[in-house]
Short mmCIF file of the C-alpha atoms (twelve columns), coordinates in Angstrom:
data_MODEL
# 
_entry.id   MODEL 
# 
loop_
_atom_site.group_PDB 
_atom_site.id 
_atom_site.type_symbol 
_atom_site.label_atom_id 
_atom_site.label_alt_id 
_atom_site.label_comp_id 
_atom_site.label_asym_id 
_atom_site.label_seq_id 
_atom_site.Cartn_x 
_atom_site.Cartn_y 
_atom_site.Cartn_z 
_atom_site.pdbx_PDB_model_num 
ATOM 1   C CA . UNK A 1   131.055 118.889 156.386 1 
ATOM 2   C CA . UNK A 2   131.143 117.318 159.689 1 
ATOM 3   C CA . UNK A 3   133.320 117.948 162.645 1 
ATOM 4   C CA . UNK A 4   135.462 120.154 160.727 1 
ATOM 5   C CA . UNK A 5   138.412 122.067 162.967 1 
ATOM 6   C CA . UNK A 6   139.889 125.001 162.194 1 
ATOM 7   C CA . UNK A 7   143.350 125.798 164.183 1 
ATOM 8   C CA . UNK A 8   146.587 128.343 164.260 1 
ATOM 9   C CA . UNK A 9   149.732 127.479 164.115 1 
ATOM 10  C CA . UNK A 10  152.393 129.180 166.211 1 
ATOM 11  C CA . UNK A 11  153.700 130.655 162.897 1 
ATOM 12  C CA . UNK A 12  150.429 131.697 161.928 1 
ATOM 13  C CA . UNK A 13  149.005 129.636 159.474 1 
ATOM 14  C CA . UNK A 14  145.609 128.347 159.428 1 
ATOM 15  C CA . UNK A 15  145.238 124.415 159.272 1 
ATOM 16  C CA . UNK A 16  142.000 122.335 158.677 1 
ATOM 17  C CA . UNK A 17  141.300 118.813 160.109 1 
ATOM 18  C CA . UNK A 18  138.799 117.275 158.620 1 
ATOM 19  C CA . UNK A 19  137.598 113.406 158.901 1 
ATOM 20  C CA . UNK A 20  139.821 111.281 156.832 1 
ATOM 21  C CA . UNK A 21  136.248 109.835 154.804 1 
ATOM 22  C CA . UNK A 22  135.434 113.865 154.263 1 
ATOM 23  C CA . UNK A 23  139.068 114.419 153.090 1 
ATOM 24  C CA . UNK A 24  138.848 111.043 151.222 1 
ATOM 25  C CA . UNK A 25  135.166 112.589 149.434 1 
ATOM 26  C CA . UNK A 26  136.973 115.741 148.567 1 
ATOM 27  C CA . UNK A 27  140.080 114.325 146.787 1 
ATOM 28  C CA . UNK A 28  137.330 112.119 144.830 1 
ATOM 29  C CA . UNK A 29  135.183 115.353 143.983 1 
ATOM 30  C CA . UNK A 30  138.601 116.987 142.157 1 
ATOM 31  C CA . UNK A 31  139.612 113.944 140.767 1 
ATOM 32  C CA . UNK A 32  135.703 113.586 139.256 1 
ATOM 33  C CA . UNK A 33  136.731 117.379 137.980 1 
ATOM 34  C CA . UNK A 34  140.090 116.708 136.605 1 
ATOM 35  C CA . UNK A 35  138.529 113.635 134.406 1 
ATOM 36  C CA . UNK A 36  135.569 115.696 133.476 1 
ATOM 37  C CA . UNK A 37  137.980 118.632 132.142 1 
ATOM 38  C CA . UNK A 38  139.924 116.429 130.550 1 
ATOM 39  C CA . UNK A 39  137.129 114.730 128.393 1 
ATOM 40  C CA . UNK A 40  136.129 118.539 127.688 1 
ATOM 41  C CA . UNK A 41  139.417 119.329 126.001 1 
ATOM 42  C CA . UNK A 42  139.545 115.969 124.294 1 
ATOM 43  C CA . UNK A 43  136.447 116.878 122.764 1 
ATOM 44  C CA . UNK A 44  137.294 120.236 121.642 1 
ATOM 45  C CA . UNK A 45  140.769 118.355 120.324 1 
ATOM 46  C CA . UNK A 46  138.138 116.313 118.645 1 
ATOM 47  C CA . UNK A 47  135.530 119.286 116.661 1 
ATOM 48  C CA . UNK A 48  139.191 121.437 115.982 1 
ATOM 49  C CA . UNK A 49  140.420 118.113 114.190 1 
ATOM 50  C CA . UNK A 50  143.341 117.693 116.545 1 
ATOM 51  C CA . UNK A 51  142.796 114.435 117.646 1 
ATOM 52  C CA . UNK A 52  140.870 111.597 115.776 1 
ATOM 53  C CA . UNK A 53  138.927 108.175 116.910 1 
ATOM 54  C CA . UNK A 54  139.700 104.617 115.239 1 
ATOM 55  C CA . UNK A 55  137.576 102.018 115.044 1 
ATOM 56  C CA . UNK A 56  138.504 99.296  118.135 1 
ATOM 57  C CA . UNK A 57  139.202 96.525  115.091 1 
ATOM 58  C CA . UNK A 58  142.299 98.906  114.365 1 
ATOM 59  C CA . UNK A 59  143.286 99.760  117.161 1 
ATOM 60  C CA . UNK A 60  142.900 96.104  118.634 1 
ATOM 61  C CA . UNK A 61  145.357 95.570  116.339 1 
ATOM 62  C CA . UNK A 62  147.949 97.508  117.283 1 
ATOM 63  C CA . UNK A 63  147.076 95.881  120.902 1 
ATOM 64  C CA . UNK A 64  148.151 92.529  120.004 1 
ATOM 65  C CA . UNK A 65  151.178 93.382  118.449 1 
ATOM 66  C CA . UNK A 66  150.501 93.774  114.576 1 
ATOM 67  C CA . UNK A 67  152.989 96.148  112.954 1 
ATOM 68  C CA . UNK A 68  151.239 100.144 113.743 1 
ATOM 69  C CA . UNK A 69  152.725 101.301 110.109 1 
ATOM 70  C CA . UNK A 70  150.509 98.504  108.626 1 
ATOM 71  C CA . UNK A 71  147.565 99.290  110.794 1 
ATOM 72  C CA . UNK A 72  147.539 103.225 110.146 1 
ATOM 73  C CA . UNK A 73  148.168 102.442 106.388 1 
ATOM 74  C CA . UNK A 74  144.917 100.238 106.298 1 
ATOM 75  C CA . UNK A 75  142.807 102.665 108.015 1 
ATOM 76  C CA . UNK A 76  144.107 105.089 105.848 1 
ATOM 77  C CA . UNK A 77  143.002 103.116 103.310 1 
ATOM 78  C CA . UNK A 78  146.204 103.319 101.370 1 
ATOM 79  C CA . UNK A 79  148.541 101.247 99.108  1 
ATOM 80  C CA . UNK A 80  152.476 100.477 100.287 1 
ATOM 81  C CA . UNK A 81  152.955 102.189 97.152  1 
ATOM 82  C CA . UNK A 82  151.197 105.109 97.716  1 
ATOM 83  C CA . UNK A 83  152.376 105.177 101.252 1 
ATOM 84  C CA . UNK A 84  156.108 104.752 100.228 1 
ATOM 85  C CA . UNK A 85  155.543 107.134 97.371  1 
ATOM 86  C CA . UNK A 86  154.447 109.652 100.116 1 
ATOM 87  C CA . UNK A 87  156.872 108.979 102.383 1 
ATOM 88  C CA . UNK A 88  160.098 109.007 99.853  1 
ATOM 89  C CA . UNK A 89  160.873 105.481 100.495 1 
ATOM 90  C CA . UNK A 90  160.846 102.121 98.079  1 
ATOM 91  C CA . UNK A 91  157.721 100.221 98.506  1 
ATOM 92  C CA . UNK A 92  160.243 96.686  99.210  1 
ATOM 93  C CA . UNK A 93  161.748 98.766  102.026 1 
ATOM 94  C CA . UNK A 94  157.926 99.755  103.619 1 
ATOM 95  C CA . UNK A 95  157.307 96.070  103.177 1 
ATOM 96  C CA . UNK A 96  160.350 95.083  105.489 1 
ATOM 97  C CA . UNK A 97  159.770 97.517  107.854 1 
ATOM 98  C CA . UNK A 98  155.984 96.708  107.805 1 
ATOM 99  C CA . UNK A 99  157.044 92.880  108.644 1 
ATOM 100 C CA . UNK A 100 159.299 93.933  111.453 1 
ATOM 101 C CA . UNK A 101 162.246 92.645  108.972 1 
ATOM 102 C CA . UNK A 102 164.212 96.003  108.998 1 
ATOM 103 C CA . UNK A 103 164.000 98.693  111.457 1 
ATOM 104 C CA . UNK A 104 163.473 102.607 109.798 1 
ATOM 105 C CA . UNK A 105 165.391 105.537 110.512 1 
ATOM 106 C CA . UNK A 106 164.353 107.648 112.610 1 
ATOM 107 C CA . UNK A 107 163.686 110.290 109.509 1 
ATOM 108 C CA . UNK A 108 162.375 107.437 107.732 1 
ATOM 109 C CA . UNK A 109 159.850 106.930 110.768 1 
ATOM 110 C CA . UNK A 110 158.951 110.342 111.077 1 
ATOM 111 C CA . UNK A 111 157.829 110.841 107.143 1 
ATOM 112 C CA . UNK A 112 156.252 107.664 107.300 1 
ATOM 113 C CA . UNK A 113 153.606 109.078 109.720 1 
ATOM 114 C CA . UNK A 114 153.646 112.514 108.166 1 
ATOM 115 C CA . UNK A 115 152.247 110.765 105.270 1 
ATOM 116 C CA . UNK A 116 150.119 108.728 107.374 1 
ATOM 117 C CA . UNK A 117 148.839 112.356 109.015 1 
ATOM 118 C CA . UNK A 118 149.990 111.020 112.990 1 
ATOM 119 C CA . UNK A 119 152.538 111.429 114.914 1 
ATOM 120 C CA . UNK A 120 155.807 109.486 115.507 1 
ATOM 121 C CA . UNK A 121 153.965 108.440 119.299 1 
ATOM 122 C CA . UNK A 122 151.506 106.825 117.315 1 
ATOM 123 C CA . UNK A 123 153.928 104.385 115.621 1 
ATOM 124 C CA . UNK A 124 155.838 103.679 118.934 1 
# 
């Protein structure tokens, strides 16, 4: 470190002052950490099966606006059927709320993507 300064405050307390492009290097070197341990825990998210990866066509998808139920029920590789079926609903009412026609209940939502295996986030 260069021209680093060490001084003592009346009450005590040791201060630094450090060049603002040293300071500026250090708050990249924790920010370089705090990315790095948060790819770490993704990936142990990722071997414990916590957390999953979709292909970009999916979630490109969901990007530009195409219904998330419909999305997650095609990667699934599921039927409306067999995703109403699951999720206790009629397969004309998974249709409407697939189209954005009618909105689901909140429960509805939430069994929807318990049968899908996400969360509720993932629909929002």
């Amino acid at each position: 470190m260069e021209q680093v300064q060490f001084i003592t405050t009346p009450t005590g307390d040791r201060m630094v002052i450090l060049p603002e492009a040293e300071y500026q290097r250090m708050l990249e070197a924790l920010e370089d950490h705090a990315d790095a341990e948060a790819v770490r825990v993704f990936k142990q998210r990722l071997a414990d099966g916590e957390e999953e990866l979709i292909p970009s066509e999916f979630a490109n998808r969901i990007i530009n606006g195409e219904s998330a139920i419909l999305v997650w029920r095609e990667f699934r590789a599921m039927t409306a059927r067999e995703l109403a079926e699951k999720a206790g609903i009629s397969a004309g009412f998974l249709s409407q709320i697939e189209k954005g026609e009618r909105d689901g209940s909140f429960e509805t939502i939430k069994n929807i993507a318990a049968a899908l295996k996400i969360s509720v986030d993932d629909l929002a």
